[in-house]
C-alpha positions as CSV (number, residue, x, y, z in Angstrom):
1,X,3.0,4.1,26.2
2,X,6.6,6.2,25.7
3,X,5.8,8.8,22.6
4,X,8.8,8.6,20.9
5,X,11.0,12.2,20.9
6,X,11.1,13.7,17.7
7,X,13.9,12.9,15.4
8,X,16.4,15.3,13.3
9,X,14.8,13.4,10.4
10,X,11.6,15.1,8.6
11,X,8.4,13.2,9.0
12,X,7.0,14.3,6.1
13,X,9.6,12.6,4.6
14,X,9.0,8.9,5.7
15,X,5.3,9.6,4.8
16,X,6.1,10.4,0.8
17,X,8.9,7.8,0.6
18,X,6.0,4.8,2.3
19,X,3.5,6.0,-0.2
20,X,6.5,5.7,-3.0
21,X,6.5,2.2,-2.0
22,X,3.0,1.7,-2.2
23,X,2.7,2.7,-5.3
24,X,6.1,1.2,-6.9
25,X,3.6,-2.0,-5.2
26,X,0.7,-1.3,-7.3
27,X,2.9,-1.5,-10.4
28,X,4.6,-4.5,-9.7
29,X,1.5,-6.3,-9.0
30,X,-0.7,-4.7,-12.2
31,X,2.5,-5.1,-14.2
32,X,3.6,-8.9,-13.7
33,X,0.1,-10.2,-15.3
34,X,1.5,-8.4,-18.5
35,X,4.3,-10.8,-19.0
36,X,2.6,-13.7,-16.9
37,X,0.4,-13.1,-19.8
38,X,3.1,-14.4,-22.6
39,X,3.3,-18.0,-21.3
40,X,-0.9,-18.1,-20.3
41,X,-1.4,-17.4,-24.0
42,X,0.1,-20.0,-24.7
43,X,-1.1,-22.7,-22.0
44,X,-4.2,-21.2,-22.6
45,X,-4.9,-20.6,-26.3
46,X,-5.6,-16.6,-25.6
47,X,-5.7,-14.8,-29.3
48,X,-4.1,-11.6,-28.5
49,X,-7.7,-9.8,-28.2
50,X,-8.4,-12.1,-25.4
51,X,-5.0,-11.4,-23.7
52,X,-6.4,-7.3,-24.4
53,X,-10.0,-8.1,-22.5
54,X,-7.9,-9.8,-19.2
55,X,-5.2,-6.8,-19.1
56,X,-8.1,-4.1,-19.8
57,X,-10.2,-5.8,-16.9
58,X,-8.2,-4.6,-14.1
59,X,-9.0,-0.9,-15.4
60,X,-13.3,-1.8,-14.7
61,X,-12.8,-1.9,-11.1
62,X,-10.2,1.1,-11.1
63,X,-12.4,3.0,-12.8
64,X,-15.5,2.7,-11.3
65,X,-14.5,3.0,-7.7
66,X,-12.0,6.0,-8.4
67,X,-14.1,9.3,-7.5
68,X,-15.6,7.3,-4.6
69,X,-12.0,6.5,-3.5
70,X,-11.6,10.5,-3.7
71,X,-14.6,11.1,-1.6
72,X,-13.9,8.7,0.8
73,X,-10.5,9.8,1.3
74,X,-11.5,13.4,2.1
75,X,-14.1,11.6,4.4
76,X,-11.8,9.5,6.1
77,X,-7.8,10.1,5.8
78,X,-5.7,9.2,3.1
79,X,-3.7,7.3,5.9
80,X,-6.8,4.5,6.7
81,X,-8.1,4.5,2.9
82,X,-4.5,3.6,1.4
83,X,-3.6,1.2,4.3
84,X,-6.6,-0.8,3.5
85,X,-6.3,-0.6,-0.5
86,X,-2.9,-2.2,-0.4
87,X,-4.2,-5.2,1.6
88,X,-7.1,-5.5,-0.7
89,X,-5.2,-5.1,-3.9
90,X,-2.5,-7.8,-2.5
91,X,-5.4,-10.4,-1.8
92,X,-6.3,-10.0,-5.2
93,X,-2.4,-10.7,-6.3
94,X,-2.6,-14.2,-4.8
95,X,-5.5,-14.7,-5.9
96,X,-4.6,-14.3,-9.6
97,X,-3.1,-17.9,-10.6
98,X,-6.4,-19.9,-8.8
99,X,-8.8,-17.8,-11.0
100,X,-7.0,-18.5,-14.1
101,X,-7.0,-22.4,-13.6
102,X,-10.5,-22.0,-12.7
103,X,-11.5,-19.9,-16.0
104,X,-11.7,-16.7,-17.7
105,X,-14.1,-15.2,-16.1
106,X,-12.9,-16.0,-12.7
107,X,-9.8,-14.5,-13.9
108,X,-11.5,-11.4,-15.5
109,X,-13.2,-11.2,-12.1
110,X,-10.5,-11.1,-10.0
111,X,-8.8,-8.5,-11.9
112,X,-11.4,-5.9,-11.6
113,X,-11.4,-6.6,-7.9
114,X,-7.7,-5.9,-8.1
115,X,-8.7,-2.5,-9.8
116,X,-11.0,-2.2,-7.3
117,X,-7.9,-2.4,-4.8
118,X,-6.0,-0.2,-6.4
119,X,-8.4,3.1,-7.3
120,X,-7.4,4.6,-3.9
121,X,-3.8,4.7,-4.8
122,X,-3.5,8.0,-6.0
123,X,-6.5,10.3,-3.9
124,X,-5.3,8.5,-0.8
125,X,-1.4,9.9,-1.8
126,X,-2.7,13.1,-2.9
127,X,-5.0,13.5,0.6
128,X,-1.9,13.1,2.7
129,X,0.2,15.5,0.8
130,X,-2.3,17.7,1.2
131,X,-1.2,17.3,4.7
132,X,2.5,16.7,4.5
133,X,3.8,18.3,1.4
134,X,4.9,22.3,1.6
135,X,3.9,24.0,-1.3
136,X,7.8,24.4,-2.4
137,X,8.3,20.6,-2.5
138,X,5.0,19.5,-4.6
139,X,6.9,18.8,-7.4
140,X,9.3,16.3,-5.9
141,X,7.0,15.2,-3.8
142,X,4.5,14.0,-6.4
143,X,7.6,13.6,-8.9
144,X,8.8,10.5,-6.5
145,X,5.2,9.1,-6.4
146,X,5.0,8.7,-9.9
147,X,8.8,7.1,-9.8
148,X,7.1,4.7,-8.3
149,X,5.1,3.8,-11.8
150,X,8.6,3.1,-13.8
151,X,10.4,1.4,-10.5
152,X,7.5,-0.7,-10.0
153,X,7.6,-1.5,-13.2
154,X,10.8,-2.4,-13.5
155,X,10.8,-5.1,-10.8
156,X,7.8,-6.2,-11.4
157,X,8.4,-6.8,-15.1
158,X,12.4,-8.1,-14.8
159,X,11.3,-9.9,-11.5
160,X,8.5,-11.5,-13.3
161,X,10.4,-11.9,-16.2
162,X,12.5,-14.4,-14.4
163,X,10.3,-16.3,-12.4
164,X,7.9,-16.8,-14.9
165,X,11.0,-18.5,-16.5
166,X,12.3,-20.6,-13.8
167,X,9.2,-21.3,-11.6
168,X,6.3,-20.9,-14.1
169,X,3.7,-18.0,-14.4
170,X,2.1,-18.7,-11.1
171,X,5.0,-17.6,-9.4
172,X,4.8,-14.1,-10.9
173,X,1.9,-13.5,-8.7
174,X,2.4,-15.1,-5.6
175,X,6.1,-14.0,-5.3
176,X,5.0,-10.4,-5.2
177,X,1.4,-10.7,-3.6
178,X,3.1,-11.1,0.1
179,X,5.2,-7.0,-0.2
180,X,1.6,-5.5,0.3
181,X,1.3,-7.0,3.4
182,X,4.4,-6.3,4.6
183,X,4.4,-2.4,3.7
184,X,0.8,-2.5,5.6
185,X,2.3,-3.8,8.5
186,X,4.5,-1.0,8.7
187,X,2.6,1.2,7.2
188,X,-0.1,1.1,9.9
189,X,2.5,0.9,12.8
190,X,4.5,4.1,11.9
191,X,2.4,6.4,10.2
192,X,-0.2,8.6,11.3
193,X,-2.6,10.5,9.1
194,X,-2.0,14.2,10.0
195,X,1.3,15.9,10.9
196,X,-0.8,17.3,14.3
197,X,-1.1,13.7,15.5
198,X,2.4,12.1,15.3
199,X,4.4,13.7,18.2
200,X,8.0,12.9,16.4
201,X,6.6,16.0,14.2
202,X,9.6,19.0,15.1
203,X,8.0,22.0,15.6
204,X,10.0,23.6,13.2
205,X,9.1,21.0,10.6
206,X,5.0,21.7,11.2
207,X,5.5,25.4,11.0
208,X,6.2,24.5,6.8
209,X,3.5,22.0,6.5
210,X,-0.2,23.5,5.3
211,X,-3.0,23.0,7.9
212,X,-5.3,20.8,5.9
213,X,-9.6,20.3,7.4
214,X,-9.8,17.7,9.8
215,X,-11.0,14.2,9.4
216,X,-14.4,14.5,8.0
217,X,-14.5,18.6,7.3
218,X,-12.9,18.9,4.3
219,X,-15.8,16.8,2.5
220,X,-18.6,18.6,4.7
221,X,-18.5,21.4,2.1
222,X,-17.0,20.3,-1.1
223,X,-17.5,22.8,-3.8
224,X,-18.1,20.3,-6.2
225,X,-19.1,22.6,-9.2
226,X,-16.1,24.7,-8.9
227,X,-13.4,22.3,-7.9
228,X,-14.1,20.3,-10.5
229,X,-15.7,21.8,-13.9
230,X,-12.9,24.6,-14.9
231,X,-10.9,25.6,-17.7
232,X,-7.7,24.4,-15.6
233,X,-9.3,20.9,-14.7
234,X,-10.1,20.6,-18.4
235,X,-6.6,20.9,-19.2
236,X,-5.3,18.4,-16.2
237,X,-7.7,16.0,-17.8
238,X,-7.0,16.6,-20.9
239,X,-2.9,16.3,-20.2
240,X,-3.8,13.1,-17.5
241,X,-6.0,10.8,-20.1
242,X,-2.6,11.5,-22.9
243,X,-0.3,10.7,-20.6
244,X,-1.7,7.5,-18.9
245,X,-2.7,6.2,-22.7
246,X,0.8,6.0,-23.3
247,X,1.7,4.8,-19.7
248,X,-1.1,1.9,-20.4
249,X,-0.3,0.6,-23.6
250,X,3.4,0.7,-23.1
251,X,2.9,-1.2,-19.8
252,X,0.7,-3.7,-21.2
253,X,1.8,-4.1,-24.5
254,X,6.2,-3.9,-24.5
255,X,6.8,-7.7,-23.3
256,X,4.8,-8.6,-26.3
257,X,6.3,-6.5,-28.5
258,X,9.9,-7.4,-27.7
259,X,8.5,-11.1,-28.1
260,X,6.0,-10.7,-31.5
261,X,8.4,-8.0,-33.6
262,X,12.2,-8.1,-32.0
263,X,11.7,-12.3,-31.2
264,X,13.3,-11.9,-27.9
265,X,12.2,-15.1,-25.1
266,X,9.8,-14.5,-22.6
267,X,12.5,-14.2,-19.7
268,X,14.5,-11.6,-22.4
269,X,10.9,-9.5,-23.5
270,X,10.7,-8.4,-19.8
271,X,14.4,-7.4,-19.2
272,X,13.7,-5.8,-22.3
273,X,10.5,-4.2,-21.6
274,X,11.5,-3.4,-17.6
275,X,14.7,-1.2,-19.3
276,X,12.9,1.8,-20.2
277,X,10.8,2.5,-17.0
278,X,14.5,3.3,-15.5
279,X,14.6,5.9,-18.0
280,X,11.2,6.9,-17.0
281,X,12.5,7.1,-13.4
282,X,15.1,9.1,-14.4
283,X,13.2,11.7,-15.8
284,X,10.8,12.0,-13.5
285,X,12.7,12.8,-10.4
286,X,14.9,14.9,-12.5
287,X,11.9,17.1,-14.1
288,X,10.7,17.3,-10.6
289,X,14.0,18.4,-9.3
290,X,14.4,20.9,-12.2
291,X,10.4,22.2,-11.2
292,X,10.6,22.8,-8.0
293,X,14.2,24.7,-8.6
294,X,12.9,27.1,-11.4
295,X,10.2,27.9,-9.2
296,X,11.8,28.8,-6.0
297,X,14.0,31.2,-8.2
298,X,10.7,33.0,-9.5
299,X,9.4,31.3,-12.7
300,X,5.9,31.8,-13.5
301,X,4.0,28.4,-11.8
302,X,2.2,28.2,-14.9
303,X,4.7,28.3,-17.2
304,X,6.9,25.7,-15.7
305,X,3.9,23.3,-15.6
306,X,3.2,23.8,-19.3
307,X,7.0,23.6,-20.5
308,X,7.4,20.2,-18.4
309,X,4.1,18.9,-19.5
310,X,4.3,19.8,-23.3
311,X,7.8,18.6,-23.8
312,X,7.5,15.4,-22.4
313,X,4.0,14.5,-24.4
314,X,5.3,15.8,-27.8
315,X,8.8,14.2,-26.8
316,X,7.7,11.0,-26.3
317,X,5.2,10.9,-29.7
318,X,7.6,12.2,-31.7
319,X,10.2,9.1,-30.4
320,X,7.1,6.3,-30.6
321,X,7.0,7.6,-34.8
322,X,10.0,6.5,-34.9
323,X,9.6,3.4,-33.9
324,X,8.2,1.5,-37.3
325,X,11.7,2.2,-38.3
326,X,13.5,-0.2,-35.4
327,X,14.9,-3.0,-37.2
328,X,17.0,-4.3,-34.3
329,X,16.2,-4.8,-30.3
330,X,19.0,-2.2,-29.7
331,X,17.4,0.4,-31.7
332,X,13.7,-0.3,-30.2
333,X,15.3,-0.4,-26.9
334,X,17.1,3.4,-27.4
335,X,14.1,4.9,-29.1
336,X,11.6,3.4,-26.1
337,X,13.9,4.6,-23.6
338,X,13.8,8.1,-25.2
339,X,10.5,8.0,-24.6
340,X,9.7,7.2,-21.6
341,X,12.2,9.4,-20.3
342,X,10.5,12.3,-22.0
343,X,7.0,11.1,-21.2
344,X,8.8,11.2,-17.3
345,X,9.7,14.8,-18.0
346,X,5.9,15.5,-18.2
347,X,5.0,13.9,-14.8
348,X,6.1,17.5,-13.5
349,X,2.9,18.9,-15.5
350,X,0.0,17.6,-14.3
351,X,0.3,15.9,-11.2
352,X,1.8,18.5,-9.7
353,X,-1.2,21.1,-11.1
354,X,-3.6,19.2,-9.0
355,X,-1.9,20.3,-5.1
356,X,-1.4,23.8,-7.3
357,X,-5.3,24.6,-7.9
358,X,-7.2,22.5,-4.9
359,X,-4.6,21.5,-2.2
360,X,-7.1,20.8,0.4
361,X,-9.5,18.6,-2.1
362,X,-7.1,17.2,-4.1
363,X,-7.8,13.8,-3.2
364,X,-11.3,14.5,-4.9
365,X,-9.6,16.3,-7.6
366,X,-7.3,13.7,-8.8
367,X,-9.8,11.0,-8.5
368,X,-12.0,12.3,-10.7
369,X,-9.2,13.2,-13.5
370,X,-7.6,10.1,-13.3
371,X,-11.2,8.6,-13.9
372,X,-10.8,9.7,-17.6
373,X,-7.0,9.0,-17.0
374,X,-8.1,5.5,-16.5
375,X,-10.4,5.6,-19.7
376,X,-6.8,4.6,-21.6
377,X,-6.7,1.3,-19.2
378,X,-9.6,0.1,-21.0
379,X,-9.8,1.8,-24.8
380,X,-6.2,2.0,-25.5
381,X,-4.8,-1.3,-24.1
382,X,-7.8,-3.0,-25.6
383,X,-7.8,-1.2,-29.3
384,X,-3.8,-2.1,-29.2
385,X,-4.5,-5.8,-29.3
386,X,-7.3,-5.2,-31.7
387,X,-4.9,-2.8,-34.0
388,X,-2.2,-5.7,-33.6
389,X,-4.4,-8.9,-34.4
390,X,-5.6,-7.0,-37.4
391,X,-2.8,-5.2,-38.5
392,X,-0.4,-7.7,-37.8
393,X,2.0,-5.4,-36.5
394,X,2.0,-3.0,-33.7
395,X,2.9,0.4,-36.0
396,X,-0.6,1.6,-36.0
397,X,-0.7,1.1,-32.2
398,X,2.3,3.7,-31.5
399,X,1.0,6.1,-34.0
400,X,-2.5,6.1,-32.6
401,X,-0.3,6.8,-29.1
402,X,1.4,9.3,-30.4
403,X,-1.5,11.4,-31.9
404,X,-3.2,11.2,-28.7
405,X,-0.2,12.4,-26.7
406,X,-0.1,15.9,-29.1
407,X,-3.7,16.7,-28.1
408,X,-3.4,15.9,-24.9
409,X,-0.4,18.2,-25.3
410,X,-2.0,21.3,-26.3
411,X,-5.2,20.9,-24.3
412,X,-2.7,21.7,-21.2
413,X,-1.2,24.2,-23.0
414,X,-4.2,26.1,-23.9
415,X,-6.2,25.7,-20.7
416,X,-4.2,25.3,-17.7
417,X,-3.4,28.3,-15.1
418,X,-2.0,27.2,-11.8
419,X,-4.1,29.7,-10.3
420,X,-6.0,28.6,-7.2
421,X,-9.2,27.1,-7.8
422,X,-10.1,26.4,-4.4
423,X,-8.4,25.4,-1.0
């Protein structure tokens, strides 16, 4: 077999921008059951609690097999463990529409093995930058892996959005269920797990990368107790579980609200909802950009985290106050936008901490703060339908959010220092 020659073209660079598209994936297929969800309330006879208990499902499986995808990671690759987690999550995708003719619990069931699917995501991205990513690129590294949350979300919920309306709900699932498949294909053809493998690595190009433990050695030793239980970790968490509570409920819950409070259609509540993940998108890549840049010219690594991280929590609740005001779609639309494009600012804080205080076990490290990061998945999305059944509005809902993202905010602040933890 020919080895192909190396290529002017970074390596490294094909390898973030696959596992982009993996997890722009993973949004589009955990994001389309959210307006899906619209019209099977209605076939169905769903109150909106019930819709709350199917949407928090997913977040069972994700949660419980989220430190284990760490581990196995580490153990494994990041390469093998996210190839075979998009196939699984993808199965699941299909599998949706079936299970919900069947019944609920089928339904609820197949969810959680979606979550199951999808809880190597993130380690399995984080083990491979660990590998790929120089330390002067980690924030647009992991500042285009979180793009992929909004731009998943956007063609998941506008792509959705119009299927649901000219093919039925079904189609929601089945039309995106087949990309997994397709980006494993490739995925597994082109990619290998570490730079020292792939022979279209230039030299010059592996003398930036780190030189991560092999297969296998990087989990021989883990130093669990130190890697883990820190006054640094405490403040990733404590940033991570804010963050993803608004990320969750504002997922879950904006088609519904466009449809229950602005009375848009179900086709026009997910254009709707799908507009301010592009906002999210844009502040993302341009926090990360902005990151990376007052770094290389000297800035404190530590301060830069915090300022990204505290501006876009406190942003983003101060924006979500606002919206009990709204009167118009316009005005919701411009105030959600706002905030999702500050809450994009703060993807720059704590996802880019993690490769800053445990590059080589940050696989391990993420997985087990995004397993309180996934806490929100459940709680929040689930007290947001129970807030909005017994409220009859969804003001409470954005003011709970809100006061979450302010602690969360100053728990970073107070306890993170980007100094090393360990490798």
């Amino acid at each position: 077999m020919t080895v192909p020659a190396p290529t002017g073209r970074p390596r490294r660079h094909a390898v973030v921008g696959l596992i982009f598209l993996a997890c722009a994936i993973a949004y589009t297929d955990r994001v389309n059951l959210a307006v899906a969800a619209v019209a099977m309330r209605e076939q169905f006879g769903w109150s909106q609690t019930d819709k709350g208990m199917v949407l928090a499902s997913f977040f069972v499986g994700y949660l419980l097999c989220m430190f284990l995808a760490g581990v196995l990671s580490t153990r494994f690759g990041g390469w093998r463990v996210l190839g075979c987690s998009v196939v699984a999550w993808s199965a699941m995708t299909l599998l949706t529409p079936p299970a919900a003719m069947m019944s609920m619990h089928a339904l609820i069931a197949v969810r959680i093995g979606m979550g199951i699917g999808e809880a190597a995501m993130f380690p399995a991205a984080y083990e491979l930058f660990g590998r790929w990513v120089p330390a002067a690129e980690r924030g647009r590294a992991t500042g285009l892996l979180f793009s992929g949350i909004p731009i998943g979300t956007v063609l998941g919920l506008s792509g959705s959005g119009w299927l649901v309306g000219h093919f039925g709900w079904g189609a929601a699932f089945y039309g995106f269920g087949v990309i997994g498949f397709a980006w494993a294909f490739w995925w597994f053809a082109d990619i290998r797990n570490d730079p020292a493998t792939d022979a279209r690595v230039a030299a010059d190009e592996r003398a930036l990368l780190p030189v991560p433990a092999t297969d296998g050695e990087a989990s021989a030793g883990v130093p669990y107790r130190r890697l883990l239980f820190s006054a640094p970790v405490a403040g990733i968490v404590a940033a991570h579980f804010a963050g993803t509570w608004n990320l969750y409920v504002l997922l879950s819950w904006l088609p519904s609200y466009f449809r229950d409070v602005q009375h848009l259609s179900v086709a026009n509540s997910g254009l709707y909802a799908a507009a301010p993940w592009l906002a999210m998108a844009a502040g993302v890549n341009f926090g990360a950009w902005l990151s990376d840049r007052w770094i290389a010219r000297g800035l404190d690594v530590t301060a830069v985290r915090k300022r990204m991280q505290g501006t876009g929590l406190c942003a983003s609740a101060g924006l979500l106050l606002l919206l009990q005001d709204a009167h118009s779609p316009g005005v919701a639309l411009a105030l959600l936008c706002a905030a999702t494009g500050a809450l994009g600012l703060g993807m720059s804080g704590f996802p880019a901490a993690v490769l800053d205080i445990a590059p080589r076990h940050s696989g391990i490290l993420y997985s087990f703060s995004n397993m309180f990061g996934t806490l929100p998945g459940i709680i929040g999305v689930a007290v947001t339908g129970w807030l909005v059944d017994v409220t009859g509005t969804y003001t409470a809902a954005f003011v709970l959010t809100a006061a979450v993202s302010v602690i969360g905010a100053l728990g970073f602040l107070l306890l993170f220092d980007a100094t090393r933890v360990v490798e």
